[in-house]
DRENPA-3360 file (N, C-alpha, C; in nm, 2 decimals, always signed):
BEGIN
1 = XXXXXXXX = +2.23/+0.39/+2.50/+2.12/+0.42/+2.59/+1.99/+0.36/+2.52 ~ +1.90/+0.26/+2.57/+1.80/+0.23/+2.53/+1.69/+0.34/+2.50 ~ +1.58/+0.29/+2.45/+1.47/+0.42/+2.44/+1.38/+0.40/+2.52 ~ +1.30/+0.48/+2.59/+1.21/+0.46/+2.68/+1.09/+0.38/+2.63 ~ +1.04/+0.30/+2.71/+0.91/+0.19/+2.68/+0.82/+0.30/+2.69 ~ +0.71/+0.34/+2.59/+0.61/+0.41/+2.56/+0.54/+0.32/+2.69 ~ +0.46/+0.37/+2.78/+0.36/+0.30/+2.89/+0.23/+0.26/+2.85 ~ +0.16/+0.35/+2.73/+0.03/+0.31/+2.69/+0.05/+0.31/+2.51;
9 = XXXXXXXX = -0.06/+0.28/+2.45/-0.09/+0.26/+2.31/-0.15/+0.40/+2.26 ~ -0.07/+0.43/+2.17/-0.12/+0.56/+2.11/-0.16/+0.55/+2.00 ~ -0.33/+0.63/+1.97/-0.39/+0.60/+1.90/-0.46/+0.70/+1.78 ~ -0.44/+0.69/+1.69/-0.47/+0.78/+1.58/-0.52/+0.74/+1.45 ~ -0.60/+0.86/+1.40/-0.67/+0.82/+1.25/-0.63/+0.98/+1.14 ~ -0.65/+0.92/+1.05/-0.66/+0.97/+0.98/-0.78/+1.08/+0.93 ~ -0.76/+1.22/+0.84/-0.83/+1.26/+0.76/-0.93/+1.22/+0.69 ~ -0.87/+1.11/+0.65/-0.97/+1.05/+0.50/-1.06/+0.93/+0.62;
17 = XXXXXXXX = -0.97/+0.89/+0.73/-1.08/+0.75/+0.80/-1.15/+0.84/+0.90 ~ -1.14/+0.96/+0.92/-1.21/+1.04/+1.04/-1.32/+1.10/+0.95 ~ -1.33/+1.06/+0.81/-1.44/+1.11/+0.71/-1.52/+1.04/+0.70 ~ -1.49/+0.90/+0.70/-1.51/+0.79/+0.65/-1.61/+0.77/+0.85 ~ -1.55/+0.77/+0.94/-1.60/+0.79/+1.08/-1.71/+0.81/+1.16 ~ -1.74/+0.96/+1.07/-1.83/+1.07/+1.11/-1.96/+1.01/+1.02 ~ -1.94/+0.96/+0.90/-2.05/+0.91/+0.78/-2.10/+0.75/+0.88 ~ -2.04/+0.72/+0.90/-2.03/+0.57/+0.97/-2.10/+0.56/+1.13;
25 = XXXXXXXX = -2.10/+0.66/+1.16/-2.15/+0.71/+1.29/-2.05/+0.62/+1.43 ~ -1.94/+0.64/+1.37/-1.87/+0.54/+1.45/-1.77/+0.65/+1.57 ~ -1.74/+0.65/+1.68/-1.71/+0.68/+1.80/-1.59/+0.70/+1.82 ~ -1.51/+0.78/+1.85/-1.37/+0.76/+1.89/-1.37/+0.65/+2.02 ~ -1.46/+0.64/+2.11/-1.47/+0.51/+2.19/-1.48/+0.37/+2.12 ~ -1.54/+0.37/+2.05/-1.51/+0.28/+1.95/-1.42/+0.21/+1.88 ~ -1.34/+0.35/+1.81/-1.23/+0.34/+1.80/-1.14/+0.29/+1.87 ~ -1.10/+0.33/+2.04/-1.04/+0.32/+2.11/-1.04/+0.17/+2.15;
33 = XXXXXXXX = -1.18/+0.08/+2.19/-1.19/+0.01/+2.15/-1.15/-0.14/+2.09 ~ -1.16/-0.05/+1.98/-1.09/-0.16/+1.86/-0.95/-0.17/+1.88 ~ -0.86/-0.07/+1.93/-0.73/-0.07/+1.89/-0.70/-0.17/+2.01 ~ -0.75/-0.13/+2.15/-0.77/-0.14/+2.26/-0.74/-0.37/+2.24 ~ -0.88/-0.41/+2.20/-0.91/-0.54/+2.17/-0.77/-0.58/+2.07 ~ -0.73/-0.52/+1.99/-0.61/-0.57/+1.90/-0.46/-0.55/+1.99 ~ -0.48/-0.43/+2.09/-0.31/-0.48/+2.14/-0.36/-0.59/+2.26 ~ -0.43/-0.62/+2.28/-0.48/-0.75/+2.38/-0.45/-0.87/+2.29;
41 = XXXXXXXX = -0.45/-0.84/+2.17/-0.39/-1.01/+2.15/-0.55/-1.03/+2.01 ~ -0.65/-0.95/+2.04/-0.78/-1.00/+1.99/-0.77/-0.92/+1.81 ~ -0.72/-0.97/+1.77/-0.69/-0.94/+1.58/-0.77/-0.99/+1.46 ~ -0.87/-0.96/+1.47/-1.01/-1.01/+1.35/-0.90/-1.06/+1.24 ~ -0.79/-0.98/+1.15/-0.73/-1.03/+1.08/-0.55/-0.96/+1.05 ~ -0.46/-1.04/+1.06/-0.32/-0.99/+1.09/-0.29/-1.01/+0.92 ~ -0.26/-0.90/+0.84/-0.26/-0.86/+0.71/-0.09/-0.90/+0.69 ~ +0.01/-0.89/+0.82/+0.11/-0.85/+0.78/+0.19/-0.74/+0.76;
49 = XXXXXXXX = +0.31/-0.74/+0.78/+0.37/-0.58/+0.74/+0.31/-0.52/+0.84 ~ +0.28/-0.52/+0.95/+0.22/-0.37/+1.03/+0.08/-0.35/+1.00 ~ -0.03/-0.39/+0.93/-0.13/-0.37/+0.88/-0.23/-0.50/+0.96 ~ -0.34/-0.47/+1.02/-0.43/-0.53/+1.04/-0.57/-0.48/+1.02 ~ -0.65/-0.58/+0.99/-0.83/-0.56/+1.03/-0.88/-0.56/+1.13 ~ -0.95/-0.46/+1.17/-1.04/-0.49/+1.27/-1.20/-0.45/+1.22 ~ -1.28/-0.53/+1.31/-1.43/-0.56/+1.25/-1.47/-0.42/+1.39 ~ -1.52/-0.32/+1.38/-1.64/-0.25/+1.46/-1.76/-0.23/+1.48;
57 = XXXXXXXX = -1.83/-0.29/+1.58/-1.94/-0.34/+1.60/-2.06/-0.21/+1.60 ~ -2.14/-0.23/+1.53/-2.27/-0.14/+1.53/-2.34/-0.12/+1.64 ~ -2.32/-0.02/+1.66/-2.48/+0.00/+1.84/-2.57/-0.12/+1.80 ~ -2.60/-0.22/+1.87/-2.72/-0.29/+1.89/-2.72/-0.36/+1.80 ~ -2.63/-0.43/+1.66/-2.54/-0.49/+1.60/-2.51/-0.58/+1.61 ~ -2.40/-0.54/+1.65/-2.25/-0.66/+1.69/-2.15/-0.63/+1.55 ~ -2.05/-0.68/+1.59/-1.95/-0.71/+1.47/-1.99/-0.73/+1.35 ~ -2.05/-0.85/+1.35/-2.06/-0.90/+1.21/-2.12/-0.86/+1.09;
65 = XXXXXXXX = -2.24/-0.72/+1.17/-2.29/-0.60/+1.03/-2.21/-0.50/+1.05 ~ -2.09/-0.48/+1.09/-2.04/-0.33/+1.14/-1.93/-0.29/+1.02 ~ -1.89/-0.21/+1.06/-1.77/-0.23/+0.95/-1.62/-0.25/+0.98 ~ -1.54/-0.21/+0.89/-1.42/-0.32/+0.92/-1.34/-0.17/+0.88 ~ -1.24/-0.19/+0.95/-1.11/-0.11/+0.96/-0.97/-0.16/+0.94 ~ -0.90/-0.08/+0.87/-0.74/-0.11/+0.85/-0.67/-0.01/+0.92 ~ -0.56/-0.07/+0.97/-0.52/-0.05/+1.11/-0.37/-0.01/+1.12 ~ -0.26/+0.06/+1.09/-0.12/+0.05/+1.10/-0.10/+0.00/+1.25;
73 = XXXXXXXX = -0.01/-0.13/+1.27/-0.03/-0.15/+1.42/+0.06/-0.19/+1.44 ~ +0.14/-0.12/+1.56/+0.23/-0.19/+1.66/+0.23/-0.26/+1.79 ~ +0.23/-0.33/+1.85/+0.18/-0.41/+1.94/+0.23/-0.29/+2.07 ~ +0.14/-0.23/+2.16/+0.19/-0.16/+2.31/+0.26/-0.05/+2.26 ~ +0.25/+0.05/+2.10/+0.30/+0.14/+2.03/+0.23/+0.25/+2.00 ~ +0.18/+0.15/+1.89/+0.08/+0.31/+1.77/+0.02/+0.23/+1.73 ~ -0.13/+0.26/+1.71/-0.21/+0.20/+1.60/-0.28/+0.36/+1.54 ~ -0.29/+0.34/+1.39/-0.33/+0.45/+1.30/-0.43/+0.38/+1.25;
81 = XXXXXXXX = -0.56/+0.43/+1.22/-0.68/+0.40/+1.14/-0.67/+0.46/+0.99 ~ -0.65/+0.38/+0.93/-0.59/+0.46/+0.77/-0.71/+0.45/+0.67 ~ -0.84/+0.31/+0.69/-0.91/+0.32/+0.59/-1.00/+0.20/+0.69 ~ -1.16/+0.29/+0.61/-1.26/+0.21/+0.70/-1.33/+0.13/+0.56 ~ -1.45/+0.06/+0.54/-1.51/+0.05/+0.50/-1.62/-0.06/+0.51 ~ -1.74/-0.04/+0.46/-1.87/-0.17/+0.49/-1.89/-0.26/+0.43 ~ -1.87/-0.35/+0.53/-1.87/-0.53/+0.49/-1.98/-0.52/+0.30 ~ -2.10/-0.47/+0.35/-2.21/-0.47/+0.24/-2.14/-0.42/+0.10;
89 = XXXXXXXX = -2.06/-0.30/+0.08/-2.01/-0.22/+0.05/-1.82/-0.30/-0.04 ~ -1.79/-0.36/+0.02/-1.61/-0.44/+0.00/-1.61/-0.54/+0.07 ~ -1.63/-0.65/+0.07/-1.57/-0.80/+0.09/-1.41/-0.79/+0.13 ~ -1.37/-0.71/+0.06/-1.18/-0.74/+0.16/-1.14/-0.62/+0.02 ~ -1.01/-0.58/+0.08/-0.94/-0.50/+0.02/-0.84/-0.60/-0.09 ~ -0.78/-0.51/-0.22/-0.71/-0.57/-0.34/-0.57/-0.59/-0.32 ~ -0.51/-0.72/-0.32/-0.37/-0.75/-0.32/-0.29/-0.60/-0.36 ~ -0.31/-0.49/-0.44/-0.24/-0.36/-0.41/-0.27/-0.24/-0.35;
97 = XXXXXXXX = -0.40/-0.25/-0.31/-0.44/-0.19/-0.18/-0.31/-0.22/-0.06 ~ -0.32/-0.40/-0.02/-0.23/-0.42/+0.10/-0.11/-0.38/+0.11 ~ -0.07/-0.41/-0.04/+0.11/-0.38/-0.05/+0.11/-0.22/-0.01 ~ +0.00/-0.12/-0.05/+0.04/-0.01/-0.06/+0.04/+0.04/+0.09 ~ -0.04/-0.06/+0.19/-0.08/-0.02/+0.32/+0.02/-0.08/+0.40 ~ +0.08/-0.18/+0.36/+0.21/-0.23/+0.43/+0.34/-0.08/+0.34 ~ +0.36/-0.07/+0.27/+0.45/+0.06/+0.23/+0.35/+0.15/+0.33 ~ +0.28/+0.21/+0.35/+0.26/+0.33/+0.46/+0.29/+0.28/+0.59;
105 = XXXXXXXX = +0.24/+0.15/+0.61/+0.29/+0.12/+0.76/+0.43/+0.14/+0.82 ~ +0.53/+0.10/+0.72/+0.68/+0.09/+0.75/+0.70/+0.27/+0.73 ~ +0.64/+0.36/+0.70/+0.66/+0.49/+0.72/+0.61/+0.54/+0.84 ~ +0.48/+0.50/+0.90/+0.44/+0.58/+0.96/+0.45/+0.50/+1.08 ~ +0.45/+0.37/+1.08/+0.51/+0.27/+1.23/+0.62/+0.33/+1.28 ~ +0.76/+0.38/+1.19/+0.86/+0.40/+1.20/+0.90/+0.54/+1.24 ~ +0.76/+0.66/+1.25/+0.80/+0.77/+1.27/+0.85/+0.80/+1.43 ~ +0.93/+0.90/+1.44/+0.98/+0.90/+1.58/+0.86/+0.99/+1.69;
113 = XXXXXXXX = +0.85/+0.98/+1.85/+0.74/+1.08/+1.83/+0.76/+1.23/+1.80 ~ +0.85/+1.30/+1.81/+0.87/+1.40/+1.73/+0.81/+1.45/+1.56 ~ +0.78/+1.31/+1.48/+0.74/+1.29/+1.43/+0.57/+1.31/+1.39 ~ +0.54/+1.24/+1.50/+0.35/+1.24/+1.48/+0.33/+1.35/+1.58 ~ +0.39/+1.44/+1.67/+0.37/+1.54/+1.68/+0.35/+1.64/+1.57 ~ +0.44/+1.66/+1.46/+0.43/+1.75/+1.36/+0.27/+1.67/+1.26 ~ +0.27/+1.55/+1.28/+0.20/+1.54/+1.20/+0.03/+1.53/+1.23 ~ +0.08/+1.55/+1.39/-0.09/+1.57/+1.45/-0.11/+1.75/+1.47;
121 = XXXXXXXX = -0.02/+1.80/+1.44/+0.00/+1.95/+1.45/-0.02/+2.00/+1.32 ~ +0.00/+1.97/+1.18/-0.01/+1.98/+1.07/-0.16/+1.93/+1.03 ~ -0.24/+1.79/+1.11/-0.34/+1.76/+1.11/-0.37/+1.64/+0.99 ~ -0.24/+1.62/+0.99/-0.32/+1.49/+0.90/-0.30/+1.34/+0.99 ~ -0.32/+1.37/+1.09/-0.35/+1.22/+1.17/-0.42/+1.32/+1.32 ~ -0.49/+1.29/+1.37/-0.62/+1.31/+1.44/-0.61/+1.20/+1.57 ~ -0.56/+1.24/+1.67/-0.51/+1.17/+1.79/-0.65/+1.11/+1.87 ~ -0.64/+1.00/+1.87/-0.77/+0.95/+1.96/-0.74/+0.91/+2.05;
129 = XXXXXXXX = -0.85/+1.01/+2.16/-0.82/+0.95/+2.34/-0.91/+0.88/+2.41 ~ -0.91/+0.76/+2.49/-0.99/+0.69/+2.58/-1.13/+0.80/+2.61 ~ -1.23/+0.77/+2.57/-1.34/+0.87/+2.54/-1.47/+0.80/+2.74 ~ -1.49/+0.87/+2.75/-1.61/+0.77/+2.85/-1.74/+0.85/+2.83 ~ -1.84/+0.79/+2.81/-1.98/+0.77/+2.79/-2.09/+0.81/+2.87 ~ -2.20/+0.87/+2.85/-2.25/+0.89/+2.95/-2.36/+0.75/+2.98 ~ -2.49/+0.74/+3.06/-2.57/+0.64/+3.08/-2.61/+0.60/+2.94 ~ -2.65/+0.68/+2.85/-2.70/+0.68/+2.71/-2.61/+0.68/+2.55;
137 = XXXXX = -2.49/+0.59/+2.61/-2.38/+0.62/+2.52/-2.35/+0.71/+2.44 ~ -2.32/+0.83/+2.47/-2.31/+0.96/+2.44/-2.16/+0.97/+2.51 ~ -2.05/+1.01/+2.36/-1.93/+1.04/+2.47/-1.90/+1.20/+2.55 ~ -1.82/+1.17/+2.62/-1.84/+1.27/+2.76/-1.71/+1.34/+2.69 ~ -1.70/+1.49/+2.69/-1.60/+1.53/+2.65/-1.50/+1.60/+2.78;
% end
């Protein structure tokens, strides 16, 4: 028996990038977003192993001062936000940074959902939902 085609992209971050989030003043819309632009095909940078970059654009900004995000990604799956940080701040992460974010990806790409239920129920991954905004980009809860 085949396994059922997930119908949307499910999207989650982390503890340590929902820390990294709230300092950043960055959006679960934002978030959503980003993941959103990456399973469309649109991938700032494809790391490999399950791991990509994505660039997040500053209110009033754009991309190119905002900051950049690493991403556990499955194409029409899961994307996990594992580690943020500012362009000003890191130029790119260290050849053992990646290896170690491609080893988490093959763990956590691979959990079943049974799996990221316990581990959004235990709380160390923080489920992000399609957020909408009011006139004054304020998300609407």
């Amino acid at each position: 028996m085949r396994p059922a085609i997930q119908s949307r992209l499910a999207v989650y971050k982390t503890k340590p990038f929902a820390r990294f989030a709230r300092k950043a003043r960055i959006r679960d819309s934002e978030l959503w977003e980003a993941a959103s632009l990456a399973n469309a095909g649109m991938i700032d940078a494809d790391l490999g192993g399950g791991v990509i970059k994505q660039r997040i654009a500053r209110p009033g900004e754009g991309k190119s001062a905002g900051s950049r995000s690493i991403i556990l990604f499955r194409l029409n799956r899961r994307a996990v936000f594992v580690y943020g940080f500012e362009k000003k701040d890191l130029g790119n992460i260290k050849t053992g940074e990646l290896e170690a974010f491609r080893e988490l990806a093959d763990v956590i790409l691979g959990y079943s959902e049974a799996e990221i239920a316990k581990r959004v129920a235990d709380g160390a991954l923080i489920e992000v939902e399609p957020q909408e905004e009011d006139s004054d980009g304020q998300e609407v809860s």
